[in-house]
N, C-alpha and C positions, 0 to 999 in steps of 0.2 A: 504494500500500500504506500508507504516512504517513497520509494521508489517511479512512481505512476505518479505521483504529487510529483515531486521533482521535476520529472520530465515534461508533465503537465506544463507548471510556472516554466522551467527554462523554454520549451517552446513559444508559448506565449509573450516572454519577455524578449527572445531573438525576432519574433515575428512583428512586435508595434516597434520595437527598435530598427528594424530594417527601415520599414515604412516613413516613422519619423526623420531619419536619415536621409528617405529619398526624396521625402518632401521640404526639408529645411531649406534647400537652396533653389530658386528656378534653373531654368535652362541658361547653358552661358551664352554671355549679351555677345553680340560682333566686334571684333577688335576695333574698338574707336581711335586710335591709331592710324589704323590701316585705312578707315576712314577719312582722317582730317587730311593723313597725306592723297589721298585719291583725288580730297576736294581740292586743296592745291594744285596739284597737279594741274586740275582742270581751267581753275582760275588762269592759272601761268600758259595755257597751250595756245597757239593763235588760229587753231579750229575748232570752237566754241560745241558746235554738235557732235564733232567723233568722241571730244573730250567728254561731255555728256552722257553720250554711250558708252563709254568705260567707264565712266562712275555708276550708272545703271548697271550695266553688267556686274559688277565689283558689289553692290551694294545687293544687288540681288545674290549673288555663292554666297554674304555672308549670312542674310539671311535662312537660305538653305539651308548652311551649314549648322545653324544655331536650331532649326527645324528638326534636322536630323537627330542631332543631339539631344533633344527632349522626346523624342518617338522612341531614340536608343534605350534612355531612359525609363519610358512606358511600358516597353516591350519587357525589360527587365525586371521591371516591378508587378507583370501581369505574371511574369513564370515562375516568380518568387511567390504570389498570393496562391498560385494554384498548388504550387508547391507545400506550400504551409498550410493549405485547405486538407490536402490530401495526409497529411502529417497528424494534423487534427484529426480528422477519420479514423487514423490507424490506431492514434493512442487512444481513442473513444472505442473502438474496437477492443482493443487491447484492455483497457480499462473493465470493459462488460463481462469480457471471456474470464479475466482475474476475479470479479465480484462473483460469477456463476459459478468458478471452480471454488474460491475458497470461501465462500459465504451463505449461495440460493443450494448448492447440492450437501453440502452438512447439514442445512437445517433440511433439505427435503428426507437427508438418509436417517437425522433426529424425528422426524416425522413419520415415518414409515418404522422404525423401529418403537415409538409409541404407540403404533397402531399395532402393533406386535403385541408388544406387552401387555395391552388393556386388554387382546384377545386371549390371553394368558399363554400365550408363546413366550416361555423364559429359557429356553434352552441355547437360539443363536444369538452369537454376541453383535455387537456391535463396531465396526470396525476403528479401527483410532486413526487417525492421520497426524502426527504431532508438529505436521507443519503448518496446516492449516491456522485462522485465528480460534479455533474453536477446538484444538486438541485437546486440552483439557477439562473441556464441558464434556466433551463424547464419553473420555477417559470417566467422570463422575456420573456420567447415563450407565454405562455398562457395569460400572461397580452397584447401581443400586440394584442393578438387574439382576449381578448374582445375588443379593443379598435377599431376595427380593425370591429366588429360587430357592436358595438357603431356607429360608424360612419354611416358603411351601413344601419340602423334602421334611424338615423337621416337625412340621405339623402330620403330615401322611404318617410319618412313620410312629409319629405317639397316637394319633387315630390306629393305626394297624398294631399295637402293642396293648392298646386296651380290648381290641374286639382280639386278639389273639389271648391273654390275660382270659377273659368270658368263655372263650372257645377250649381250651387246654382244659382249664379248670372242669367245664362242663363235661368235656370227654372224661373228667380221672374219676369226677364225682361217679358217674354211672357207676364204674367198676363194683365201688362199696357198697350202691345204692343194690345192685342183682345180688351182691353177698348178702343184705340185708334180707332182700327177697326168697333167695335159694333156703337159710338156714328157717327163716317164715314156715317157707313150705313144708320142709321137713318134721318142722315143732307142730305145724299141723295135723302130718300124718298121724304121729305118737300121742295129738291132743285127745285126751278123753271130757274132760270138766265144759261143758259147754260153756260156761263166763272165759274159762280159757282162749277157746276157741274162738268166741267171740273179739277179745283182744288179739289175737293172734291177725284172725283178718281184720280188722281195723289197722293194724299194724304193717301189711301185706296191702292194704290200700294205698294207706298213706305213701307205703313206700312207690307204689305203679306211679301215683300223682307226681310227686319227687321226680321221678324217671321221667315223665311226658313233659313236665317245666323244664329238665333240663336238655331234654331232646329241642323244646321249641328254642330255648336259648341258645342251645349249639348250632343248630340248623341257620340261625339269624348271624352267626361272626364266621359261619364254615370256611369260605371263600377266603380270609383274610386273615389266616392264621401268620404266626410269628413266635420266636421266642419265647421262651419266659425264665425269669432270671433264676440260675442257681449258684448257693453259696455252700461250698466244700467247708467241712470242718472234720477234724478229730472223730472216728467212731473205732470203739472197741468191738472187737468180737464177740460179744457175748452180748449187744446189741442186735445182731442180724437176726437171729433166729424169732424173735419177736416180729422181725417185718415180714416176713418170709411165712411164718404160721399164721400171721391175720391175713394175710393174703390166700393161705391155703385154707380156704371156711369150708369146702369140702371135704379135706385130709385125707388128700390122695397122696400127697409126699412121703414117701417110707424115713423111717429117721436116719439124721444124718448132724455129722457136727461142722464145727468148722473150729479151725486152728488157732491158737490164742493169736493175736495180733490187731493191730490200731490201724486203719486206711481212713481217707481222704474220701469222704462222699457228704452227701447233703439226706439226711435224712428222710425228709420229707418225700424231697424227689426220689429215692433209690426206693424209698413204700410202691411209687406210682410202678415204677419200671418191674417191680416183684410183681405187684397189681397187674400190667398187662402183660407178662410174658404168663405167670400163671392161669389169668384169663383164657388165653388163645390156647394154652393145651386143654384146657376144660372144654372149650367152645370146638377146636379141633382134630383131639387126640383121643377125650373124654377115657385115659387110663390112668393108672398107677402112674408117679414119677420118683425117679431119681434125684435124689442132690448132693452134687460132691464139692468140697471147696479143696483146692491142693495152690502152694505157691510157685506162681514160673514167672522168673525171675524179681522184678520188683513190683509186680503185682499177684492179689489174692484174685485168683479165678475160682470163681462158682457157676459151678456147671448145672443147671436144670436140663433131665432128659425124661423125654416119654417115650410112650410104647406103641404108639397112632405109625399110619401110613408114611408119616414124610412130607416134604413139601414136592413136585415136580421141580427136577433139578434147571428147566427152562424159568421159572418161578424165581428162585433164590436169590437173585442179584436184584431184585424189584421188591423185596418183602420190606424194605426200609424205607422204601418211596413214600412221599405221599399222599394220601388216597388211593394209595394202593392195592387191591384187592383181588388175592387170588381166585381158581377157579372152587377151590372148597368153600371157597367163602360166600357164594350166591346164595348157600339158604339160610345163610347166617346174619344176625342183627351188626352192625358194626359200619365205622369209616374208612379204615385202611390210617388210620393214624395210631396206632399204640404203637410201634414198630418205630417208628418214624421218631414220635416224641422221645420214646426210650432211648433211643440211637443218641438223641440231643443232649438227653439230661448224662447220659454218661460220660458224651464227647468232653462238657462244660466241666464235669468233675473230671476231667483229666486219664478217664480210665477209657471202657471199648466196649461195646456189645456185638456181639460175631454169634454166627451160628451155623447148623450144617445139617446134612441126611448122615444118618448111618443107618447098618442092615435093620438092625431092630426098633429104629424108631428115630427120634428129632431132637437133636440136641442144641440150647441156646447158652452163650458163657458171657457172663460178667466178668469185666477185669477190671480190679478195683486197685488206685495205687497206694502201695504202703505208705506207712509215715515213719 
């Protein structure tokens, strides 16, 4: 812009400069010299009319010559105006082309990238041009733009952390809420006192109700599961067996110990993970189970095995997916997420959940890390 100004005034001040210059003096007058000796001349000759005739002739070249010299003049100063006409043009040119590169197309690409933004397109940036006069307006548009995306990323993902919070929760509640149901049914068979019975199903009600809230509630955050925080602490051995038997409310598990020692889990979570793996051999295998705990290397592995079918070994690589759900599992109630969430809560505690076919049945291992 400095630049375009300057050249602006300097043209303007060469171009009244010139003009002034060419008009400050007239045309030059004819040598009056040349003149007064002509008219002598003339006076002194003793042929009165030839003499006359060369002072005419004489008087006339000077005039011409003085003619000439103002047209010389004219001519020069018409090539000079066109000249500087055409100078002016180019810097107005010049001038327009600079205003539309550094001034009308930043604000039209600030204008198009607001219309972005209000559309809720925060993903493409904005380009910066740091030479422009407006590089650092651009630079302060694009930074509100991430900030601005920021925000919307960290709003989604605590929306997606609460409906997965309701959804998780809702999946593990079930587990216990069918233990409460299954051990119902059973106390009903053996009920004889009918006020017994009575509470028993009221009890067996209550609990279907329970189950159908938390179906409708899982069913509403399905879609939009995520995480849910676990915190590893100190457990003893002598700990487990407690999560392990409220988990087995059928008591199909044959007894089994496990080795003195302290590992790294989250209590809460390693119930859930007991919860669904014994679930799915009830729901799947419906035998006897196995449980062995042995140490390899600096984790305590606890082995759950039953005596069922197996999974299809095309199956196996997919059981942790999810909503993933095998071919056994069509006649069965469930999501395809107990597999999935366990996989999680063990990853966070540091340890591993694996598992496999063998000849007589299906085996799943916890690895849990020492302390």
């Amino acid at each position: 812009m400095k630049k375009i100004l300057f050249a602006a005034v300097l043209l303007v001040v060469i171009g009244f400069g010139t003009i002034f210059l060419a008009f400050r003096e007239s045309a030059p007058p004819p040598d009056a010299v040349f003149i007064n000796d002509a008219i002598h001349t003339t006076m002194e000759s003793d042929n009165p009319a030839e003499s006359a005739q060369v002072l005419s002739s004489e008087l006339t070249q000077a005039f011409a010559e003085m003619d000439a010299a103002r047209q010389n003049r004219d001519r020069a100063l018409q090539v000079f105006l066109y000249l500087f006409v055409l100078a002016f043009i180019a810097l107005g040119v010049w001038f327009y082309l600079y205003c539309d590169r550094r001034i009308l197309s930043p604000f039209r690409k600030l204008q198009g990238f607001a219309g972005r933004v209000a559309a809720g397109d925060l993903e493409a940036s904005l380009e910066m041009d740091r030479h422009n006069l407006f590089g650092a307006f651009t630079e302060s548009f694009d930074l509100m733009r991430e900030e601005l995306h920021e925000a919307r990323e960290n709003e989604r993902r605590a929306n997606q952390s609460k409906k997965e919070l309701v959804a998780s929760l809702s999946h593990d509640i079930k587990t216990p809420v069918a233990s409460i149901k299954a051990v119902t049914e059973l106390m009903l068979v053996k009920a004889e006192d009918e006020k017994e019975i009575e509470r028993l199903r009221t009890i067996a009600a209550k609990a279907e109700q329970i189950n159908a809230l938390i179906t409708n509630m899982f069913h509403a955050t399905l879609e939009e599961l995520q995480a849910l925080p676990v915190s590893p602490a100190e457990v003893q051995n002598i700990q487990l067996p407690d999560l392990i038997r409220e988990a087995d409310y059928k008591g199909r598990i044959r007894p089994f110990s496990i080795p003195n020692c302290i590992v790294s889990a989250d209590l809460l979570r390693l119930q859930q993970v007991f919860d669904n793996l014994i679930s799915n051999a009830y729901k799947y295998a419906d035998t006897e189970m196995e449980l062995t705990a042995a140490f390899e290397g600096q984790y305590l592995v606890i082995s759950l095995k039953d005596f069922g079918s197996g999974v299809p070994e095309e199956e196996l690589p997919l059981l942790m997916h999810k909503f993933y759900r095998g071919k056994q599992a069509e006649q069965s109630s469930g999501y395809g997420l107990g597999l999935f969430i366990s996989a999680y809560f063990m990853e966070q505690m540091t340890g591993n959940l694996s598992y496999e076919n063998q000849p007589d049945g299906f085996v799943a291992r916890i690895s849990l890390p020492l302390v």
